[in-house]
Every structure is written in C-alpha cells, then in structure tokens.
N, C-alpha and C positions, 0 to 999 in steps of 0.2 A: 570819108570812105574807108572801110575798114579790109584789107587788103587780102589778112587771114582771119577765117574764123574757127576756132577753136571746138568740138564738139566732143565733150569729154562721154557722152554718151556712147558715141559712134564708137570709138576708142577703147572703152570699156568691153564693149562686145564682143569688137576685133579680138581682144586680150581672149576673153576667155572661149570663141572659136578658135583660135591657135592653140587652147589647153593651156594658156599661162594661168596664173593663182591671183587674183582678187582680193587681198588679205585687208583693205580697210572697208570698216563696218559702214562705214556711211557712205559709200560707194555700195557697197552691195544692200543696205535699204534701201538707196534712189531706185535701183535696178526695180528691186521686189515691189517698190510702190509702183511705179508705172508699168508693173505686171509684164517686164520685159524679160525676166529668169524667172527662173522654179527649181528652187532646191531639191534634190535628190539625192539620196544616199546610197551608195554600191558599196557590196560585199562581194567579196569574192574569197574562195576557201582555195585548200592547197593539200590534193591529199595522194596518198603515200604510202605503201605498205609498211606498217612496225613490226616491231621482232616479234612480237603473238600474233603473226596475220595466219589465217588457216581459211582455206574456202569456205565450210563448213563450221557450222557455230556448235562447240559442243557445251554441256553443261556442266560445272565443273561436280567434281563427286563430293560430297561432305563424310563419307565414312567407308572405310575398306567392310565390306560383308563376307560374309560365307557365301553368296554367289559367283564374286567378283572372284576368287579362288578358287572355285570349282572351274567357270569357265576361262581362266586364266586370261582377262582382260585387265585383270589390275597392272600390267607394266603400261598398258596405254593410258590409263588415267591419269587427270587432271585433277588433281585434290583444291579444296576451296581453302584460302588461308583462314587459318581463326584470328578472330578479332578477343586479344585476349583481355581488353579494356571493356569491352559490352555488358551491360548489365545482365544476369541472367531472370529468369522468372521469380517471384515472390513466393519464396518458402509457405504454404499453410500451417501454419504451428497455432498452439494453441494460449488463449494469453494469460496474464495474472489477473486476476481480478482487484483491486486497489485496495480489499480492505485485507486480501492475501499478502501484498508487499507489503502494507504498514503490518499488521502480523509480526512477518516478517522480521519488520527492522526493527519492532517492540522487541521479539525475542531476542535479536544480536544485541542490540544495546545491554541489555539486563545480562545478559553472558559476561561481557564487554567489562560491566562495573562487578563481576566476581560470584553473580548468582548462578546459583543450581537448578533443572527444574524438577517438580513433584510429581511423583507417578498419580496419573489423572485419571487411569482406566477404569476406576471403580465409580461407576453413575452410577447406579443405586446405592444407597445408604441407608441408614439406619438414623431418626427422628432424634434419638441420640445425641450422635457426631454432628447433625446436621442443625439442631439446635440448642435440646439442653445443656451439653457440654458448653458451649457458646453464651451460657445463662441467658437465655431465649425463653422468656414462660411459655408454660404451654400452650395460655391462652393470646398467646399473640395470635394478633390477625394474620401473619405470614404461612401459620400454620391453618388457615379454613380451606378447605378440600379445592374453591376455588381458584387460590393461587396456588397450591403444591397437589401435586399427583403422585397420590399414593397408590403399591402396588398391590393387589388382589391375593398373585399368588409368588413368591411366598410375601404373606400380610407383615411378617415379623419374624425377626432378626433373633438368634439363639448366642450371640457371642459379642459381648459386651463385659468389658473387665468390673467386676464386681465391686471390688473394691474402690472404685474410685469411679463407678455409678454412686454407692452410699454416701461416698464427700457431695457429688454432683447434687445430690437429692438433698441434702442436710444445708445445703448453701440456699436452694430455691427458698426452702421452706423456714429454715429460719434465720438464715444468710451468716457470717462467720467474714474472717480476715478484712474485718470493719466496714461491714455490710451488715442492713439488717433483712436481708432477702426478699423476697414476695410476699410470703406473707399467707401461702395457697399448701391442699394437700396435693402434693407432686405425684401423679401415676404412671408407673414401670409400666404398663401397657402404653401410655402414649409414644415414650421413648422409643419400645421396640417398634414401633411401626416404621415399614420400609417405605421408603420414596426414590423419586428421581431428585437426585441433587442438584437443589434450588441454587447455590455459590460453590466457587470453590473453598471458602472460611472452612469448609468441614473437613475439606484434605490439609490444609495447616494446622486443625488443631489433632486430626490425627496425630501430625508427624510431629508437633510440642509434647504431644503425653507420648510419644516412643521416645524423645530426646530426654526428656525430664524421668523415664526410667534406664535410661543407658549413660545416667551421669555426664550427659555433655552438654554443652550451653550454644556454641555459636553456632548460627544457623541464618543461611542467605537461599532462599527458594525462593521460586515462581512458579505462576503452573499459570494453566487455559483452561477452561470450559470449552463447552459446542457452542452456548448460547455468546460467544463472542465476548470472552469477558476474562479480565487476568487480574491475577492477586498475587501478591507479595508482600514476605513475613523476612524482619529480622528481628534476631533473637541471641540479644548478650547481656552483661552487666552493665548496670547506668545507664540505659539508652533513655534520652530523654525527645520533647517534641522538638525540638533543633532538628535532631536529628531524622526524624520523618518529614521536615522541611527539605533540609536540604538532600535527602536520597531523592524526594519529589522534583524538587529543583533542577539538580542532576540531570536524570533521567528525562524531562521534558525539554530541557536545552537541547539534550543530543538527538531528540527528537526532533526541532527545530520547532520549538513552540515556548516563547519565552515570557509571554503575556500569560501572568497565572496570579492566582487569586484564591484565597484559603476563606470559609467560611463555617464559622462552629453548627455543628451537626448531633443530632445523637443517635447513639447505635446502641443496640443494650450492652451488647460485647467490648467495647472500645469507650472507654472515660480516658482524654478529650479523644473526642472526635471533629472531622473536621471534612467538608466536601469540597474540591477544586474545581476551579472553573477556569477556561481558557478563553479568549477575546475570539468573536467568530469576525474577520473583513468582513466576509459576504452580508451576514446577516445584522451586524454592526450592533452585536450587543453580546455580552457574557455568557458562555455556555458550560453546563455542567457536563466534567469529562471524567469524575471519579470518586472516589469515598475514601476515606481512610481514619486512623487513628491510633491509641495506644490501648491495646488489648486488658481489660480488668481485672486486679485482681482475682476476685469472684471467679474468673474463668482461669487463670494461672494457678496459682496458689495448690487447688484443688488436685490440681496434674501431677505435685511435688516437685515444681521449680522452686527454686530459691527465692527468696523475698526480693534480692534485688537483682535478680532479672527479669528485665522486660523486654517486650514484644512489639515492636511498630509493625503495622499492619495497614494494606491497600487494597483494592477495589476500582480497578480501572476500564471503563468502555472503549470500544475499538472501532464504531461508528461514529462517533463525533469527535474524536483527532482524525480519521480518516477524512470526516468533512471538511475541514479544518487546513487540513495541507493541503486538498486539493481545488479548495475553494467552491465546495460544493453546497448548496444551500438548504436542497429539499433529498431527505434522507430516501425517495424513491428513484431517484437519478441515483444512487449507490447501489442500493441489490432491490430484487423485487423482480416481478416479472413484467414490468415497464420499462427497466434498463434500456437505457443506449447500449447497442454492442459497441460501437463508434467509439463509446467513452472508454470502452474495456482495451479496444484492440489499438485507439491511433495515440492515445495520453501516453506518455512517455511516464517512464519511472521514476518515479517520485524518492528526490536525496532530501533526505529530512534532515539538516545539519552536518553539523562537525563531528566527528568521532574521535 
C-alpha cells in the first residue's frame, strides 16, 4: 500500500497559480504536451512625459524666411537639426569623354619629357608644305581628290619661298644629296594648290625650314590635329634610331603601355621607317598604334640644315591606346552615336602609369 502519492502535475499548477516561475524545460513540455498551459506573452509599457512633451505637435522649421520676420514668429520656432553627415544630391556636371582624358594625359606626358607644342591653327595649307617639301610625288595616290579635299576658293597659295621651292623641284626631278629623285616633270601648279591638311608632318616641316633659316638646331614639338592624331619631331646633331626607340619607349611606359613592338614600314619622307604596335588583352592580338621614322635627307638637306642634323619623327593614333587602356574592343563603344553614355559618365578615370 502506498501511503503517499506524489503528483507532480498537481504541484506544478499549484506553482504556477500562486505566480511562482517554472524554470526547468521539461516540466514546462510535460505541461504543454498534455495541453494543461499555453504560453503567452505580456507587454506592458511605461509612459511619461519627457522634457520635449508639448500638447500640440509642432513641425519643426528647416529655414528662417522673410515671412517668419515679418510676422515675428521666429522666437517661437523650433529649427530642425542639420544632419551634417548626409549625403547631398548628385551634382549634374558634365563628363570627359575617354579619348579627352588620354588626350590629355598624351599631352602632360610630352610636356613632362621637355616638349613644346606647334601652333596647329593653320588647317588649310598649301600641296607644298603638305607634300612636296615632304618629297611626296605628286603622283602619289595620297594626293587623288578622293582622299584629300582640295579648296575651290581660294584654289592656290601666292606665298611660298622661292628659293627653296627651286631646291624642292630640283631634288624631285632629278634628286641630289645622294638621291637619284623621281625621275618626273615637277609642276608649280600642283604644289600651290590649297587643301585641308591631311597630317600634321606639314606643321613640322614648316617649323624645320624656319629653324634651319634662324641657325638653330634643337627642337622638341608636338602638336594635334582635329582628326585625332599627334606628331612629334626631334631635331639635333647625331640623332640616330636608338634614339626614336627609346623617346617611343619612354613615352608609352608613362603611358602605361609597355607591350610594344617595332615593324619596318615605308614612308617616302622618313628612310628608316618603322610602325608600332601595342598588345590589345581584349582583342588578344597586336595592334597598330602609330608611324614613325627618321626624316630623309632629300627633305632636310634642301631646307639648309646641316648634314648632320637629324630629325626623328612620329605619327601617333588616339583611338587605339584609348582602347587599349580601357579595354575596349569595338572602336563604336568609343565615340559614335551608339556610345554608351554609361561608359562616359560611371568609368572612372583612367591613370595610365607612373610619371
């Protein structure tokens, strides 16, 4: 017979009808499985007036006006704090366009290594400056109406130095300072005719025949075209192809482009000649990014430079380095009227190396 019997059930209940606490879990399962409790949760809050209590809710002011001082309610007002951490709204400004910053950084760099630039305002020229001098025949193909646009009015040029047209004409025809020239009769009408200037080669060799009549020798320019396109001339004693190596070299390192590549080329103007090529990632093959060379006798000579002064000379594109750094593939995501604005306004600007 068992005398007492224990009912821890009964007990539990009691517990927690008198408001005591229940704290082991497996007491309060047994409960929950024989659906004898049901858990519920109270809240209860606790409120109070704080030191901003006001019966009325006012709105706070964000700016003193010309009203608030008229009716003299500004000593009642509640100003809002400023949050001076908040971002404010996104400026509209307007942005670079990328072949503008390399532009750009072409020009600092060539500043950088001690160059000058060439006064460039003169787009028309004269068939002249822009080939013969250049010993350019006249029957190259550069010159068919196709590729160069020639002007109407005026047709031809009245101011070209004479004397050193006669050398220019005497070297075509039967070549001199160990040439034996073309070979052709040279005509003073084709020279005068005017154009739009197809390179800039015709404002360096302007500025060779003014240096080579003002008895001076060294000479560091650059200059730009419209048509997106830069040239540079140095001009001293001894310069040899070393050294149009290594100016090219130079200048593409601090560009940040140091995968380059030299291939012999001809230019009538320039014995050696030589075109540069840079490694494209994207397109995963060799791209041509420029021209260059050492300027020919035949075109020196004739200017009354010194025998041994030379000329290294370049010819560099501003679209395919621009692809190049930005890892652009198809030259219509560049300019065009397909552009991405996207690509203009979110790409960050482009550090093309060390300086």
């Amino acid at each position: 017979m068992v005398e007492n019997v224990e009912d821890k059930v009964k007990d539990l209940l009691k517990k927690i009808e008198d408001g005591e606490v229940v704290d082991k879990k497996e007491d309060i399962d047994a409960l929950k499985k024989r659906k004898l409790i049901t858990l519920q949760t109270w809240k209860a809050y606790s409120l109070r007036k704080g030191p901003k209590y006001a019966p009325e809710r006012k709105k706070a002011a964000t700016d003193l006006t010309r009203d608030h001082l008229q009716r003299g309610d500004w000593k009642d007002l509640e100003f809002k704090e400023y949050n001076l951490s908040a971002q404010g709204q996104p400026i509209q400004v307007g942005y670079l366009q990328p072949l503008l910053e390399v532009r750009e950084e072409i020009q600092n760099i060539f500043l950088q290594m001690g160059f000058e630039e060439m006064p460039t305002n003169n787009f028309v020229e004269s068939s002249f400056w822009n080939f013969d001098a250049l010993f350019q025949p006249q029957q190259h193909p550069a010159r068919d109406s196709h590729d160069t646009f020639f002007l109407k009015v005026p047709a031809a040029t009245r101011q070209l130095p004479e004397d050193y047209v006669e050398r220019v004409k005497r070297v075509h025809e039967s070549g001199g300072y160990g040439s034996k020239g073309y070979g052709y009769d040279w005509k003073r009408e084709e020279a005068d005719k005017n154009l739009l200037r197809t390179h800039t080669t015709a404002v360096s060799t302007r500025m060779l025949y003014m240096l080579a009549q003002q008895d001076a020798i060294k000479l560091l320019l650059i200059h730009f075209v419209y048509c997106y396109l830069m040239s540079g001339v140095i001009c001293d004693h001894g310069l040899t192809l070393a050294d149009l190596l290594g100016v090219l070299e130079d200048f593409f390192t601090r560009l940040g482009m140091s995968k380059l590549r030299f291939k012999p080329a001809y230019n009538p103007y320039t014995e050696p000649s030589m075109e540069v090529f840079s490694y494209h990632e994207g397109l995963k093959k060799w791209v041509e990014v420029g021209n260059s060379g050492m300027f020919r006798p035949e075109m020196l000579l004739p200017m009354g430079l010194p025998e041994d002064v030379n000329v290294i000379a370049w010819g560099l594109s501003l679209e395919r380095p621009t692809m190049i750094l930005y890892g652009i593939d198809n030259i219509r995501d560049l300019f065009g009227p397909k552009v991405d604005f996207n690509l203009i306004k979110n790409n960050p600007i482009c550090r093309l190396g060390l300086l």
